[in-house]
Structure formats: structure tokens, C-alpha cells
DRENTIKE-159945 format. One record per atom (N, C-alpha, C): x, y, z. Coordinates in steps of 0.05 Angstrom, whole numbers, plus 5000, padded with zeros to 4 digits. Last residue first. Layout:
residues N
XYZ ...
END
This chain:
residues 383
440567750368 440867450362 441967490326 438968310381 442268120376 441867960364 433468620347 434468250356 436868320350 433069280359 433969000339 434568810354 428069600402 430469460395 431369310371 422769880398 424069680394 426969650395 421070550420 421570400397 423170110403 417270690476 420270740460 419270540440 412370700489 413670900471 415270830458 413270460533 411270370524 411870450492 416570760567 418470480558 415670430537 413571180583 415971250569 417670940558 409970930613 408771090599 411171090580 413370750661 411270580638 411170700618 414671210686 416671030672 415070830652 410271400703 410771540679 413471340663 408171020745 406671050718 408071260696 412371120763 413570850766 410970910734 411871700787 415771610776 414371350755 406571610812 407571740790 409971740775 407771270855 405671210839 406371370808 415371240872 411871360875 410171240854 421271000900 419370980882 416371110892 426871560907 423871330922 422271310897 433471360867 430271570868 427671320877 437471010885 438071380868 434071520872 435470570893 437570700907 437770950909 432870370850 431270410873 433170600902 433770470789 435370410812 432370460834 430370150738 428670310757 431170330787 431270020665 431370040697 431370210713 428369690607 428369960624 430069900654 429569460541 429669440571 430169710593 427069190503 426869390503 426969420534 431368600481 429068730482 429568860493 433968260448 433668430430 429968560448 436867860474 434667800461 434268040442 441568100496 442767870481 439667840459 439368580522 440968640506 440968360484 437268120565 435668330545 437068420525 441567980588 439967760578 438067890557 443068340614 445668260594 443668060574 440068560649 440868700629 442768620598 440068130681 438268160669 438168380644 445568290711 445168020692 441968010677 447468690738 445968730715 445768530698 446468910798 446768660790 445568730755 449269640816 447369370804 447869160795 454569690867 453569640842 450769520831 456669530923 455669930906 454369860885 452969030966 454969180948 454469460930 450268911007 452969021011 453969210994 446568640981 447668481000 450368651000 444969020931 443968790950 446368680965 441269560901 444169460904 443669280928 436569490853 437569670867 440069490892 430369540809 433869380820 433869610839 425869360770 424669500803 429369390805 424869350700 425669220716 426869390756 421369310649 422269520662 422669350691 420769130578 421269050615 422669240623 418868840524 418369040531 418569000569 420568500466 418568550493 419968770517 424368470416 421468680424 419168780451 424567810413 425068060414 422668280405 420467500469 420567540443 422367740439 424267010521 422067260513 422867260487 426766750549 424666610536 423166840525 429666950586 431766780559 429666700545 425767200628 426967330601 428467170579 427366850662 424366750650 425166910618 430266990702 430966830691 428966730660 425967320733 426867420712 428667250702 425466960778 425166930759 424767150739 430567180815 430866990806 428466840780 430167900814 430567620817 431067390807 428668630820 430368440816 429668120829 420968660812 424368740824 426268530811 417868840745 418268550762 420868730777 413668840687 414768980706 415368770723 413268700615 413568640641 415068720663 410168720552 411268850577 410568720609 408768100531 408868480512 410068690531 409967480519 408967800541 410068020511 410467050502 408467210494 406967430513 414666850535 413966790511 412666980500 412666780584 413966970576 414867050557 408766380588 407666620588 409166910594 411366000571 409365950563 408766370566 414765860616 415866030592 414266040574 410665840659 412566060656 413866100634 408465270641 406865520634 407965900647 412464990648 412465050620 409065250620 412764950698 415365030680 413965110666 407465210736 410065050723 410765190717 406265740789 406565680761 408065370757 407766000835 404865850833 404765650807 412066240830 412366020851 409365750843 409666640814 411166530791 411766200805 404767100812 406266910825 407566670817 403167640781 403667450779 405367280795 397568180771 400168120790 400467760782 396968510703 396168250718 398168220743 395869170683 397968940692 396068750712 393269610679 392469400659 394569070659 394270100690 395370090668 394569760651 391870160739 390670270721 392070290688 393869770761 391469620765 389769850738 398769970780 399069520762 395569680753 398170300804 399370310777 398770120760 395970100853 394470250836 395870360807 401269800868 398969700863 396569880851 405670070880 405870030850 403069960844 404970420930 405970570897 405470380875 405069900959 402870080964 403170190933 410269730948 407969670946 405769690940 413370160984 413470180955 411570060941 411169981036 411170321024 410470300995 414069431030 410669511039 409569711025 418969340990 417569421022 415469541010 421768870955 419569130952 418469170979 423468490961 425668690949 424668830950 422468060994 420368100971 421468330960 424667381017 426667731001 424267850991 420967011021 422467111052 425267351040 414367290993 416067080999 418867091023 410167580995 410467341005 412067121010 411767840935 410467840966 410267580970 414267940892 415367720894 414267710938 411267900827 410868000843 412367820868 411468170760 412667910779 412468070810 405768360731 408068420744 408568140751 404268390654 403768220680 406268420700 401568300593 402068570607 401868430634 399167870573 401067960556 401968200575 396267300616 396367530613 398567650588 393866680577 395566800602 396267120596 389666390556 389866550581 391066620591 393166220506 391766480501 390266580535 398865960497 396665950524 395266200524 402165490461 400765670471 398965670492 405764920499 404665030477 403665340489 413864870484 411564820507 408764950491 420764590472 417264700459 415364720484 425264870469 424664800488 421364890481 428665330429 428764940421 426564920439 430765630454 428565680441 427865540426 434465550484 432465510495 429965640476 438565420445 436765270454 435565310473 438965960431 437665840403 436665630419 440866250472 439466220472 437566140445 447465920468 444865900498 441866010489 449866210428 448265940435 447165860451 451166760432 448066730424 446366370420 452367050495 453666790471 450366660462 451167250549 451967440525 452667280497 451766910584 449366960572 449267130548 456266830606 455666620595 452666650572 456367240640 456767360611 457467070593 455867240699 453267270679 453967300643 460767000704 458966830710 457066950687 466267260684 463967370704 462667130691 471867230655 469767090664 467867150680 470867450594 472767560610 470067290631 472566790575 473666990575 471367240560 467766200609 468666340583 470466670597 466365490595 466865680617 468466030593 464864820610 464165050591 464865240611 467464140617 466064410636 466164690608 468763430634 468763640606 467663930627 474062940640 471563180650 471563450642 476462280643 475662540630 473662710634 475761980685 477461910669 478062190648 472962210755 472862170720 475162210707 470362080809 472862120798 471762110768 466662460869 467062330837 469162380833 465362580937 467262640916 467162410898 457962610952 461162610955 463362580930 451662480943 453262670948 455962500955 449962290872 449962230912 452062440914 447662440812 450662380830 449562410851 445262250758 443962330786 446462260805 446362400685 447062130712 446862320741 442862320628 442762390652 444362300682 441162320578 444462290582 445162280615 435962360571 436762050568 441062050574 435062880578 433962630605 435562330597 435163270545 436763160550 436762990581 430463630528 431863420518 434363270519 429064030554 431264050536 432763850520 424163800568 424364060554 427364090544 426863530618 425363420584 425363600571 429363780651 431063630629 429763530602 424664090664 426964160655 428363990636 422063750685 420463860665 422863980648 425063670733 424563440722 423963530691 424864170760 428064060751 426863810734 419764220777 420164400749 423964300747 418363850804 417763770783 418563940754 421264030854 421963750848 421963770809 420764760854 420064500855 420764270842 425965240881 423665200857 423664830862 429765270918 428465490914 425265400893 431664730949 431464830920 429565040919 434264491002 432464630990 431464850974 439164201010 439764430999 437164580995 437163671029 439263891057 440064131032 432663561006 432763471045 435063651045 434563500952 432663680964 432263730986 437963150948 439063460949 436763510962 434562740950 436162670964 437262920967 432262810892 431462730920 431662760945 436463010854 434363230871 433663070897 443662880849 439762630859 437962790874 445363370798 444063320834 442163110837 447763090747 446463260758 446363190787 452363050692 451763100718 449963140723 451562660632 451162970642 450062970676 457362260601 455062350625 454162600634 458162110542 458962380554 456962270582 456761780497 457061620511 458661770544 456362170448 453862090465 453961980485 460962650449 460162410443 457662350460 459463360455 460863130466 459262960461 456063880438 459963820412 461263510431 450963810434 452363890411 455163770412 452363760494 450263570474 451363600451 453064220513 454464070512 453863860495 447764530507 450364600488 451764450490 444564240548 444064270529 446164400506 448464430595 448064170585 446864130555 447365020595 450764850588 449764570582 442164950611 443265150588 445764960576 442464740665 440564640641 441664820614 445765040691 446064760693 445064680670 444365680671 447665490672 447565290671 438265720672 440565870649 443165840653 436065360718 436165370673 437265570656 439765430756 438765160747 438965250720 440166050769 442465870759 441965590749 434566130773 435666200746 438866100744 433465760815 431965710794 434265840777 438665590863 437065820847 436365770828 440765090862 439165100889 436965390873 446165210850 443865040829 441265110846 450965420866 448665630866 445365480859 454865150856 454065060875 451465220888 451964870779 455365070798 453265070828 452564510721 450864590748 452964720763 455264240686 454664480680 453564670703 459563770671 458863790694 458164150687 460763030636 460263340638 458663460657 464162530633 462362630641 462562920638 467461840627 467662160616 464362270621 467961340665 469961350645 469061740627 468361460737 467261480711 468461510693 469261050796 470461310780 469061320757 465361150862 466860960834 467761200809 465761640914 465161460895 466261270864 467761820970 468661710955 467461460931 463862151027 463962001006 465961910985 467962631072 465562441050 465962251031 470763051117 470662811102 467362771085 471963721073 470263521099 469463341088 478463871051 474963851044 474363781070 483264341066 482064101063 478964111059 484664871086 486364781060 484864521054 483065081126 485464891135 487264841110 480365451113 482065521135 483765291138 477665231063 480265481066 481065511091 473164911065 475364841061 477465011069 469465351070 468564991091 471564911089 468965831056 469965821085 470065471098 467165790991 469765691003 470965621041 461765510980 462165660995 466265631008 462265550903 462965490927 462465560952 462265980864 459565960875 459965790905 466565750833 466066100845 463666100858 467965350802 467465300831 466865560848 468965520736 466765330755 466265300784 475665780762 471365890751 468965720757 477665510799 476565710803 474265780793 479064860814 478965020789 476965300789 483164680855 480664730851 480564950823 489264120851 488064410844 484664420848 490663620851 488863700881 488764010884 492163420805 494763610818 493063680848 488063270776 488763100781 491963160802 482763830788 484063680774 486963490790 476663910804 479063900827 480663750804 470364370824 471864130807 474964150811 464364350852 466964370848 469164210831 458164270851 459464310829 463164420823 456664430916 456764330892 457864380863 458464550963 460564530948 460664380927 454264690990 455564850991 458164880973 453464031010 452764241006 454764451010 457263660954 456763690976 455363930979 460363490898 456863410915 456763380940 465263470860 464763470884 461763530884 469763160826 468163400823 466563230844 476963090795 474662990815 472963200809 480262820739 479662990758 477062900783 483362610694 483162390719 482462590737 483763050648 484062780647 484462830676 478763590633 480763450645 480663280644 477264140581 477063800584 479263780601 471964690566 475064520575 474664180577 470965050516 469564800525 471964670533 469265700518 470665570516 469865200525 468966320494 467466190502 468865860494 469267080495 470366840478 469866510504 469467720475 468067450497 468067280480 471668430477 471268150463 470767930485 467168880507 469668680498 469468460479 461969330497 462269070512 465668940493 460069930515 461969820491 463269570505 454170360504 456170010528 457769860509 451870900501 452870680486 454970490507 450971520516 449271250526 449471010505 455471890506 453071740492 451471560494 455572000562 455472180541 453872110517 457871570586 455271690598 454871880572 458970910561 458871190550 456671330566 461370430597 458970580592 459670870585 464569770580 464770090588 462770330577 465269200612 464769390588 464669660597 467968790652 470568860622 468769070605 464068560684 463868560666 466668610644 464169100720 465268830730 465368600707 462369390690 465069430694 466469260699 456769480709 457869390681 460369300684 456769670755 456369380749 456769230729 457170160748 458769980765 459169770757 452870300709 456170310702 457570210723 448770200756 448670110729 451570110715 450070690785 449670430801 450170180777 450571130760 453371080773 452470780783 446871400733 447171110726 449171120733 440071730750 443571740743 443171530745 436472100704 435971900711 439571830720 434272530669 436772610679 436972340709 427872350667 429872510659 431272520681 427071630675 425171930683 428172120679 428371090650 426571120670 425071440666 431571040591 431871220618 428971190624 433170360568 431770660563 431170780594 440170190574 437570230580 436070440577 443670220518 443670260539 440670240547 445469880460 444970040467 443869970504 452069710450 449969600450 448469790467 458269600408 457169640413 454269650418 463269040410 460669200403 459669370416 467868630402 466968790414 464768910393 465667870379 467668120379 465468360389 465067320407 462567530410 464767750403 464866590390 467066850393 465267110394 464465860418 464166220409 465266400416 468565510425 466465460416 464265660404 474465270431 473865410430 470665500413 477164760475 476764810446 474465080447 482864690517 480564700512 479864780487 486864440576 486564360544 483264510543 489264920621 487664680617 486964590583 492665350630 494065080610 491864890599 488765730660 492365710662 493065460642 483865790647 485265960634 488665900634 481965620703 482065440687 484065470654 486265690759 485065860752 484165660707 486665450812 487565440797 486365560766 489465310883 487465480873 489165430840 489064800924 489664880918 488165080889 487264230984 487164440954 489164700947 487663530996 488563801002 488564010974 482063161021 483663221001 485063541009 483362701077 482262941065 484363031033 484362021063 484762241072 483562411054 481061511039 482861541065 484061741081 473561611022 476061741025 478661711052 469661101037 470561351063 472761331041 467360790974 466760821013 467961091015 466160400915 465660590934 466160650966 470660080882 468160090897 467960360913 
END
């Protein structure tokens, strides 16, 4: 039955790569892949090769070639582990030694547990005979929702028995103390779209036990290079929704108004008579469903947007489309975030970036960067 855990649990760090049983599900041998098309001559990319790096790839400045590693992709399994639903510490997972299992739990906020070594008391729920757990404690972010929680679930499908449970957050009830960047209805639209509502189990918050517990996770491990494995995106290209001949082919993501808009005022100013003489729609993505965002990324032709969370939207694009993307280095760190770069490369589209770090954006930088991504030639579909 369920109640109050008698004591805190005590942790320990464990890295999943150390023994855990697992089967091996894709293999990506090294390659090479081409580099972003340059913004504006002699364009530097010390921010861009940072970020790579983090990564395991390595940027030819010479020849503008990214020679990505081998990536190898894995489907673990524990017997009698726990996994956790709390805020901050969703999607932790804790095998049957009161180890935390590092990869899956990297999103953690670790400072709740690490000064003492213990959780905060909660919940203790009934145990489950086998379940799968894809969501990480980031879920709260649209693009960690459908390109980790919803992504992994949908691959899991494939290789675990039917009688598997697929974790999720009782949004309800999450929603009052994690408030989900994106709406009730687009996590709901979600699982249908992927078809997978009927495996569904809505966990309460506090610590689960399971008889067996399954998790996807991959070598070298950075988080974003779950995206680099061309099964994630066959199913989301499973995920029917219909045409929509009103929706723009040439749009920005525009992210005013909201409480990060990555774009100050100044720069603003620069893009809005660009958007307006090149023929770009401004787009509020917040305003949108589900299925009329991948509806209308689907069948873009070029799209400008800063760094964020819906550029998640890209796993849905055609190869060949065409994105020039506003980055530039966040919360501290020297490097670009180049997980949108890894998602383009994987589709086979024509991807530009704009550091915002290395050169002010103007009306003219930002209309001649158009001008020059409009040009370039296509890419080949990875896929």
C-alpha cells in the first residue's frame, strides 16, 4: 500500500554505463557533416566549436567539416529500482544499491538532495511489476516534453512488451507546482499523435518502485545527441496531422512577450523591417496547438527564430528547409547551445547561425544573411 517512506533515502552517484544490463539499439559510425552556412564573410565560430566539443565532435576551421564520433544508443533495464516525481526531481532514477543513475537524472535539481546525501520526505507508492520512464526533470520545457519524454516513449514501444508502463507526469496535479511552459492540451495531443495513450500510467508525485525499469540513454552522453539517431525521427514523422494551406511557408518565431524574449528591443527594431521586406510572417507559437505547429513546420521553406524552446518544432521539418537561427551564449556559459544544429544536420536542412555575441545585429547583417542562406544549395537528407 501506499504512505510516508520510513526513512529518507540515502544516495549515491552512478553512472548508467557502469554494469547496468542493456541492449543496444542504434549505432551512428563517425562522419562527417557539413557545417553551418556562414551568416556574413569571415563570420567567427569559437562560440559554435565550443559547443560542439561538448559533444565528442570536432570542427575543421579550415575545412568547415564537423567530424562527429561514433554514437551508440542504448536501452537499459533495472531490476527492483525506484524513480522519483517530485519537483525538481522528476524523472530520477535510483537502482536497488540507493545509487542515482546519472544520465537520466542530469536535469535534477541536485542542491535538494546533496548537502546531506538524502531526498525530502514523500510519498511512497505501490510497486509496479515493469515500466518505462523517458521524461527527465526538464519535462516542464516543451522541447524536452516532445523530443525526450514523447520521442523515447514512442521508440520504446517498438522493442518493450505491451504489458511495459509508460511513465508520465498526472499533468493535473504537475501543473499547480511545476508550471509547464506549454498547455494542458498540447501534452494530451501529444500522446495521441504518437500513439501511445493506451500504455499510459499518470504517476502522483513521490517515490515508485518497479520490479523492472526500462530508460533509453546513449554514448558519448550529452543529452542533445539523443537527436543525432535517425529513430527518433522516423517517429515523429509517424505523427499525422493534416495540411494547412493557411499557414505561412516563410515565418519568424518570435518570442516578445514573453519573460526570456532573447531579442532586446534594439535588435527588434533591426529585424522588423527585414521580416516585413522579405516577406516573413511574425509567429507566436504559444498561440498555436500542437498539431497546427507541426502542421506549419512541416511545410516551411525558411525560418528565422532566437534560440528556444520552440525550435523543437524543426524534428518536423522537410529536408531542404531552410533556418537561420538569432543564438548566442546563455546563462553564463562560453559556448553555443547547438542542439538545434544537431537536429538540422540529423534532417537534412540548410542551417544558418547568427552568434549574437561576435557581431550586433543590423537591418543589413540580418537581410544579407537571408539573402545568402536563400542561395545556398540544399543539403542531403541524413536520414
Amino acid at each position: 500500500m501506499s504512505g510516508k517512506q520510513d526513512a529518507l533515502l540515502v544516495l549515491h552517484d552512478c553512472s548508467a554505463f557502469d554494469g547496468i544490463p542493456s541492449q543496444p539499439i542504434s549505432l551512428m559510425a563517425p562522419q562527417a557533416q557539413p557545417s553551418p552556412i556562414p551568416a556574413y564573410d569571415e563570420q567567427p565560430d569559437q562560440g559554435f566549436a565550443r559547443g560542439l566539443s561538448l559533444y565528442g565532435a570536432r570542427y575543421g576551421a579550415a575545412d568547415k567539416t564537423i567530424e562527429t564520433p561514433l554514437n551508440q544508443l542504448f536501452l537499459f533495464t533495472l531490476e527492483n529500482a525506484r524513480f522519483v516525481l517530485h519537483p525538481g526531481l522528476d524523472g530520477m532514477i535510483i537502482d536497488q544499491q540507493h545509487r542515482m543513475i546519472i544520465e537520466p537524472s542530469c536535469f535534477c535539481q541536485h542542491g535538494m538532495y546533496q548537502s546531506n546525501q538524502r531526498l525530502p520526505d514523500m510519498q511512497e507508492h505501490e510497486e509496479q511489476d515493469e515500466v518505462f520512464l523517458g521524461f527527465d526533470a526538464a519535462w516542464r520545457n516543451y522541447y524536452h516534453w516532445i523530443l525526450y519524454g514523447v520521442s523515447k516513449m514512442q521508440l520504446a514501444k517498438t522493442y518493450l512488451p505491451p504489458q511495459t508502463r509508460f511513465i508520465v507526469p498526472d499533468m493535473p496535479k504537475a501543473e499547480a507546482t511545476r508550471r509547464p511552459a506549454f498547455a494542458p492540451e498540447t501534452f494530451e495531443t501529444s500522446l495521441r499523435l504518437a500513439n501511445i495513450q493506451d500504455r499510459i500510467f499518470r504517476a502522483s508525485d513521490g517515490v515508485h518502485r518497479a520490479k523492472k525499469l526500462h530508460f533509453l540513454w546513449h554514448s558519448p552522453t550529452m543529452p542533445e545527441l539523443y537527436l543525432n539517431f535517425p529513430e527518433p525521427h522516423r517517429h515523429f514523422d509517424t505523427m499525422a496531422v493534416p495540411v494547412r494551406h493557411d499557414l505561412p511557408s516563410r515565418f519568424y518565431v518570435t518570442r516578445e512577450g514573453g519573460h526570456d524574449s532573447r531579442i532586446s528591443p534594439e535588435e527588434q527594431n533591426q529585424i522588423d523591417p527585414v521580416l516585413e521586406g522579405k516577406g516573413f510572417q511574425k509567429i507566436y507559437l504559444e498561440t498555436l496547438d500542437l498539431e497546427t505547429q507541426i502542421a506549419l513546420f512541416r511545410q516551411a521553406e525558411c525560418i528565422l527564430a532566437p534560440h528556444g524552446a520552440g525550435l523543437a518544432n524543426l524534428a518536423f521539418s522537410r529536408p531542404g528547409t531552410k533556418i537561420l537561427e538569432l543564438n548566442r551564449q546563455l546563462d553564463g556559459q562560453s559556448h553555443l547551445r547547438n542542439c538545434f544544429y544537431v537536429i538540422a544536420s540529423r534532417r537534412g536542412l540548410s542551417y544558418m547561425v547568427l552568434d549574437l555575441d561576435e557581431q550586433a545585429l543590423t537591418s543589413e547583417l540580418l537581410d544579407g544573411a537571408i539573402t545568402r542562406l536563400e542561395r545556398a544549395p540544399p543539403d542531403s537528407p541524413a536520414r
